[in-house]
C-alpha positions in Angstrom: -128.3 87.3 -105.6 -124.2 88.2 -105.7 -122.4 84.8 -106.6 -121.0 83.1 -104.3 -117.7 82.0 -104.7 -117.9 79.0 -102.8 -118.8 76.0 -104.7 -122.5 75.3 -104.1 -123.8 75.2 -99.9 -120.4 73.2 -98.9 -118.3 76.4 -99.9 -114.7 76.2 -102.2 -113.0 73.1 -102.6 -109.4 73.0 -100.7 -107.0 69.8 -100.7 -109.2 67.8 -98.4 -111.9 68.3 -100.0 -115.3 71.0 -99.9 -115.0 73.8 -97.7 -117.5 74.4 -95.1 -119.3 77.7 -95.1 -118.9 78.7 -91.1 -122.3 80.8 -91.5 -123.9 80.3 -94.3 -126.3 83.0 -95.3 -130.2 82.8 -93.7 -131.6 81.7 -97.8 -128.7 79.1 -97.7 -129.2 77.6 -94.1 -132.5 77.3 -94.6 -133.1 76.8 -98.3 -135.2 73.3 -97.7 -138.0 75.4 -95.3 -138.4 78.2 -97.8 -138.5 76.0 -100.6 -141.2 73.6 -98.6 -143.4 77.0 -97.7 -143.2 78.6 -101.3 -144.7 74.7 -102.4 -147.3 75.3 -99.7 -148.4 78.9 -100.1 -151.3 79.8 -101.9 -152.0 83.5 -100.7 -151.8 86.4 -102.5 -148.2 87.6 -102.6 -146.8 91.0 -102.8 -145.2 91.9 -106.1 -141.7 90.5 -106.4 -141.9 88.8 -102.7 -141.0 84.8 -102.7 -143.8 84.2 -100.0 -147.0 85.7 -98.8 -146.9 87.4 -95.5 -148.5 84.9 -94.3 -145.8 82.3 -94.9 -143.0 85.1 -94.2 -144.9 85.0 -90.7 -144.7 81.2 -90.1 -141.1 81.1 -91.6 -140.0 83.7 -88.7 -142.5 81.9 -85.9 -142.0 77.9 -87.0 -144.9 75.9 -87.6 -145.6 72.3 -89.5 -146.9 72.1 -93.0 -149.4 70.4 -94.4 -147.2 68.1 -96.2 -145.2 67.5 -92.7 -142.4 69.8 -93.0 -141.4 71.3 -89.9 -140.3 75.1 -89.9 -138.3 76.1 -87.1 -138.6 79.1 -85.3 -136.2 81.8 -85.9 -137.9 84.8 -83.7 -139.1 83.5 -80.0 -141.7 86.3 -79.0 -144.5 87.6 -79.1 -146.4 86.7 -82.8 -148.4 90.3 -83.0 -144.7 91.6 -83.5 -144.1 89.6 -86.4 -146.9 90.4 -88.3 -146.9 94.2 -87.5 -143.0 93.5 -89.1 -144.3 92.0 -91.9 -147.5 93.8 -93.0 -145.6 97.1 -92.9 -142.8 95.5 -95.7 -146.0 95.1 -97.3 -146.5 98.5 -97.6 -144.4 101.5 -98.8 -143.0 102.3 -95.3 -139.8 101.1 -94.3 -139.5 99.1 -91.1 -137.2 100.2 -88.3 -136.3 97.3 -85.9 -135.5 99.3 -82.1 -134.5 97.5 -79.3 -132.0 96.8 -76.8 -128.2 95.3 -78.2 -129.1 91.5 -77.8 -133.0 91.4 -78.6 -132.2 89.6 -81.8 -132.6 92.8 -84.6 -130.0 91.9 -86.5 -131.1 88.0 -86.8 -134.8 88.9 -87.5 -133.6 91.5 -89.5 -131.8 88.9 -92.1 -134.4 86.7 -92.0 -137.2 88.7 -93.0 -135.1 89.4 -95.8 -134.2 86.2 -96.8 -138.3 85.2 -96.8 -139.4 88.0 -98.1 -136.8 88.4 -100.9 -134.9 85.4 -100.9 -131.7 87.6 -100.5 -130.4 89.0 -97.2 -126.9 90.5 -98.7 -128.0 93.7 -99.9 -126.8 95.2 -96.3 -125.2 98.5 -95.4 -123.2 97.5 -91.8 -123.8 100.8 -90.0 -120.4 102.4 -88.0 -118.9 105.5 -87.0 -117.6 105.9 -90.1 -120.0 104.2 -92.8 -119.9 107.0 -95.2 -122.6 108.3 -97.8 -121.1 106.8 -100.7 -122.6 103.4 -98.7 -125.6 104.3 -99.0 -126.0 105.8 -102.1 -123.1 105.2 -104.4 -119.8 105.3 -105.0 -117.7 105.5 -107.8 -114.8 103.2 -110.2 -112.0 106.0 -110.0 -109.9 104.2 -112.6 -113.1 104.4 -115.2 -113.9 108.0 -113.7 -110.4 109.0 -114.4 -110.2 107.4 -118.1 -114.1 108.5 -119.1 -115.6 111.0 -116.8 -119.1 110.3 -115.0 -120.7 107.5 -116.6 -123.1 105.1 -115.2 -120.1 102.7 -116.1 -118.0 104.1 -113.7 -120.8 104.5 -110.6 -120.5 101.5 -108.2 -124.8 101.4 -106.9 -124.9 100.8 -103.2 -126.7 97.6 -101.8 -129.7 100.7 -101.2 -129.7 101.4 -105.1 -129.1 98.1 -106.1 -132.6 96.5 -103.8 -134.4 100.1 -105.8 -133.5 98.8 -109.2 -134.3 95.3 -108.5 -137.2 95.8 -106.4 -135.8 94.1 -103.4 -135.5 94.3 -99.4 -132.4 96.3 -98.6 -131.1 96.2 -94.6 -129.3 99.1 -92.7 -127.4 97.7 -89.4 -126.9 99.4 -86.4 -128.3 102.8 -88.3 -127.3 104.7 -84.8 -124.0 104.4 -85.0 -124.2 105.7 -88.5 -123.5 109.7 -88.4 -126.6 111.5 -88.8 -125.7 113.5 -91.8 -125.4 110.3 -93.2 -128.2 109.2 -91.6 -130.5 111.6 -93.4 -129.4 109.9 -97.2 -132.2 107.5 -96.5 -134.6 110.4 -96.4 -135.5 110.9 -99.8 -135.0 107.5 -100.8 -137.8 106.6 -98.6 -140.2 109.6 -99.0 -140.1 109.7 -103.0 -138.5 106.4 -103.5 -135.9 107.4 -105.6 -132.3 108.1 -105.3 -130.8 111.0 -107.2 -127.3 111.2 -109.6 -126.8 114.5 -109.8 -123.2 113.8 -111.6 -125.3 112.7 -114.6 -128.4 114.2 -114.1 -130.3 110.9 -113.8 -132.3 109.0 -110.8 -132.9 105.6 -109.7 -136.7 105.1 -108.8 -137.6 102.3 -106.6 -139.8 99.4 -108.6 -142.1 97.8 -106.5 -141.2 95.3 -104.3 -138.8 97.5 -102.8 -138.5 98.4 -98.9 -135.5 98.5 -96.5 -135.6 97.2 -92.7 -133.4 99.1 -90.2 -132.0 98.4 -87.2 -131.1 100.3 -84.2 -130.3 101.0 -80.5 -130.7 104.3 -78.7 -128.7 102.8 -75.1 -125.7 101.9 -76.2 -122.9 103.7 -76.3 -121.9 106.0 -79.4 -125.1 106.1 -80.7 -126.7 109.0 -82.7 -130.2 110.0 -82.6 -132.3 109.5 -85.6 -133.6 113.0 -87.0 -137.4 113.5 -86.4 -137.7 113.6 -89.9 -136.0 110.1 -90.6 -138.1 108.6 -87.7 -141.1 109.5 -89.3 -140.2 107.5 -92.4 -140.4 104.8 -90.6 -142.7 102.5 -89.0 -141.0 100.9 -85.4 -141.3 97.9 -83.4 -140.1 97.6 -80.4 -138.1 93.8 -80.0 -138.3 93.3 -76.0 -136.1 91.2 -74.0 -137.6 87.3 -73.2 -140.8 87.8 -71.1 -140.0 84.6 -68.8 -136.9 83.2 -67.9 -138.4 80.0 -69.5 -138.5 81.8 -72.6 -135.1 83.1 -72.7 -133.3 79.8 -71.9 -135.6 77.9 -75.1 -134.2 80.9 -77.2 -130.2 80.2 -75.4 -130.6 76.5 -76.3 -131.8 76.9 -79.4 -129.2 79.5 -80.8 -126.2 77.6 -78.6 -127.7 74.4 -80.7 -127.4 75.9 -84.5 -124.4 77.1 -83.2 -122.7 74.2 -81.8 -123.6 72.1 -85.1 -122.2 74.7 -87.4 -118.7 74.6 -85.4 -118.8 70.3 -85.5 -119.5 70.9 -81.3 -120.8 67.9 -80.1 -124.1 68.8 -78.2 -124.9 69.0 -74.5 -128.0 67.1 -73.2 -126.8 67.5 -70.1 -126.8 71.2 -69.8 -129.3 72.5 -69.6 -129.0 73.4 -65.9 -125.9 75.4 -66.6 -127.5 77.3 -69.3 -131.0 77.8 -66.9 -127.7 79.0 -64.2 -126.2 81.9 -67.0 -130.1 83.2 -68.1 -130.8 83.3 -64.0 -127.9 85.6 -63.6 -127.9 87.8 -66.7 -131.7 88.5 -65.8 -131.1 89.3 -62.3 -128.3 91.4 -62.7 -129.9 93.3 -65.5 -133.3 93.2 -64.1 -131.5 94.7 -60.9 -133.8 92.4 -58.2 -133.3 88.4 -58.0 -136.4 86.2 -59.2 -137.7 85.5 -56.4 -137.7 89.3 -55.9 -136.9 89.5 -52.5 -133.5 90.7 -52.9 -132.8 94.2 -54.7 -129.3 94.0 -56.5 -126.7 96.7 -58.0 -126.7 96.5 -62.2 -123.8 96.3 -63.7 -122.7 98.9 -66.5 -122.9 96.1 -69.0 -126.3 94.9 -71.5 -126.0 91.2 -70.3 -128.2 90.5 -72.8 -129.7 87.5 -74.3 -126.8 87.5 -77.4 -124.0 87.5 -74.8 -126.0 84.7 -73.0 -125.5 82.6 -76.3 -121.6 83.6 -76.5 -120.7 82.5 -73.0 -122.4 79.3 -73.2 -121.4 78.3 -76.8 -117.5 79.5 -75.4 -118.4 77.3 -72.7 -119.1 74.5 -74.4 -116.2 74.6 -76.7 -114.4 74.3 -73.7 -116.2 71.6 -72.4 -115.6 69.5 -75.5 -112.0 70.4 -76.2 -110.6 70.5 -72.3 -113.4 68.4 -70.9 -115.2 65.5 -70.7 -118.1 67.0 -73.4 -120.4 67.8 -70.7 -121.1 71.8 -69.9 -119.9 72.4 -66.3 -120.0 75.8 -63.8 -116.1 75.9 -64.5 -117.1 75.8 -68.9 -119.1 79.3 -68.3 -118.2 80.9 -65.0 -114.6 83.1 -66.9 -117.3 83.7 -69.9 -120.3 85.5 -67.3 -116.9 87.1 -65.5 -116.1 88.9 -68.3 -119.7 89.5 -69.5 -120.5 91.6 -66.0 -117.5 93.0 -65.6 -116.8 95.7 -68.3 -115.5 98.3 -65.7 -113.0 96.9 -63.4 -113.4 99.1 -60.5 -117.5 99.9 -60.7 -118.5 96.9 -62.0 -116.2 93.9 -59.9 -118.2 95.6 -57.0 -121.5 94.9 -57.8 -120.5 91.4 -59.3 -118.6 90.1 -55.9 -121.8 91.8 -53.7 -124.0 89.2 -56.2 -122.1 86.5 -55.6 -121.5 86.4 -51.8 -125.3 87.6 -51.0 -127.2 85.7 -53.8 -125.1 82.7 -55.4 -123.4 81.2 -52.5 -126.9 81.2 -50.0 -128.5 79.8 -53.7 -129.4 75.9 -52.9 -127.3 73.7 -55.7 -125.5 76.2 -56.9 -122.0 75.5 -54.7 -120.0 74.3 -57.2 -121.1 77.2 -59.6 -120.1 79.9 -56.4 -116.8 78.2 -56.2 -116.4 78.1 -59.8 -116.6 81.7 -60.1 -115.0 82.6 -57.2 -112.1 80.6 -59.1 -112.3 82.6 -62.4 -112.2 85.7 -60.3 -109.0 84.8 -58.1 
């Protein structure tokens, strides 16, 4: 693992004290359960993982222990997923994550790392301008310039570094990436090794070694993946939550880690408003309201379950720093304004037409119309 140049889990030591980490990494913040299912495991274990899939598996889905250790879920879904996820790592394809922004790729993506590997830093962040050298290497100019190519002077990529250690490499957002740089990955994950041509050597993969990709192909500025990059890859699909019951338990949970990690003090008592933001990112997106008797206008927005998390854990910030601690309509109604409304002409449309025809006929949900109808003035 890279050192860390915090001291220890509580981060570098300033005047008042130890630092906190604001997010530590997935190993770090949940070092204990790890620790607790590598006691526990007994099955077989690929070569160079920390757990067996099985335990990779329970570590992503929660479960209890036999010694009474309580894993907490880290994926809300469907388990079949999960396993496919994990049983291909297992084998010498590489795993492409495809979904929707918002369906949690990123978050499984890390932790699958972290379980498997017991390091989720080996990442190349994907972006319009992520260039090859990320993904392959780069090099020291200064020891280029004083020696010539040397492997002194190459600076491996995370890729290279997970083939020479046998490790899980990930590749965000691998759509925004351009595809000429896309297409690197090709030969690493056909032959499994990554050519210097600048000194005539190679890096070969040692077992262990796989990579887990993310992606989105509805977003904006994405590029397609080549059909011959797709087919080194084995996909699964991350859906949005089935049920809106689902989707506020995955909210709660997320806005809970959250809130703790920013010293937020929690919020028994909303759970309504939270069960008020999943309700209207569903119907919006889902373009028909619950009851599904009413057919509504989408937005151009994903209103999707991550920006759920953002306006309620803004909302309770607010709450607790202009408030009285508890989440009110007023804590998340500005938040869900400018989640819907990404294009002020096109989208304020559809947004005031849902809130005069659905929220203020809604039963309870007065002070929540008015609240909006507030943020909006």
């Amino acid at each position: 693992m890279p050192e860390n140049t915090t001291e220890g889990a509580a981060g570098g030591t300033g005047a008042d004290g130890p630092a906190q980490v604001l997010r530590p990494h997935a190993e770090d913040a949940f070092a204990d359960e790890l620790k607790a299912l590598a006691a526990a495991d007994d099955r077989p274990r690929p070569e160079r993982w920390r757990l067996s899939p099985w335990a990779v598996a329970t570590y992503l889905l929660g479960g209890t222990l036999p010694d009474g250790t309580v894993v907490t879920p880290k994926y809300v879904g469907p388990r079949r997923i999960v396993e496919v996820a994990v049983t291909t790592l297992a084998t010498d394809r590489a795993l492409l994550l495809l979904g929707v922004p918002g369906t949690a790729k990123t978050w499984v993506s890390e932790h699958l790392a972290a379980a498997v590997s017991g390091d989720s830093t080996l990442l190349v962040q994907g972006t319009a301008g992520t260039p090859e050298e990320a993904i392959r290497y780069g090099w020291n100019y200064a020891q280029l310039l004083a020696h010539g190519p040397s492997r002194d002077a190459l600076v491996p990529s995370p890729v290279m570094r997970a083939m020479a250690r046998g490790m899980t490499a990930r590749v965000e957002e691998l759509t925004r990436i351009p595809a000429d740089v896309q297409d690197t990955l090709i030969t690493v994950l056909s032959e499994k090794t990554l050519p210097i041509p600048e000194l005539g050597q190679e890096v070969q993969a040692v077992r262990g070694f796989n990579l887990i990709a993310t992606a989105n192909d509805r977003d904006r500025g994405v590029n397609e993946l080549s059909s011959a990059l797709r087919r080194r890859f084995n996909t699964v699909v991350l859906p949005l939550p089935a049920t809106p019951e689902e989707e506020v338990d995955i909210v709660s949970r997320r806005v809970d880690q959250i809130g703790r990690s920013l010293e937020l003090p929690p919020a028994p008592e909303g759970t309504d408003e939270i069960r008020r933001v999943v309700t209207v990112f569903r119907e919006l997106r889902d373009g028909v309201t619950t009851d599904g008797r009413t057919k509504l206008k989408s937005p151009s927005g994903t209103l999707s379950t991550a920006e759920a998390i953002s306006v309620v854990t803004s909302g309770l910030a607010l709450a607790a720093h202009f408030g009285d601690g508890v989440l009110r309509s007023g804590d998340v109604a500005a938040g869900i304004l400018g989640a819907v409304i990404r294009d002020p002409a096109a989208d304020r449309v559809v947004w005031q037409e849902y809130l005069e025809t659905v929220v203020r006929e809604r039963d309870g949900w007065k002070d929540f119309y008015r609240a909006c109808r507030e943020a909006g003035a």
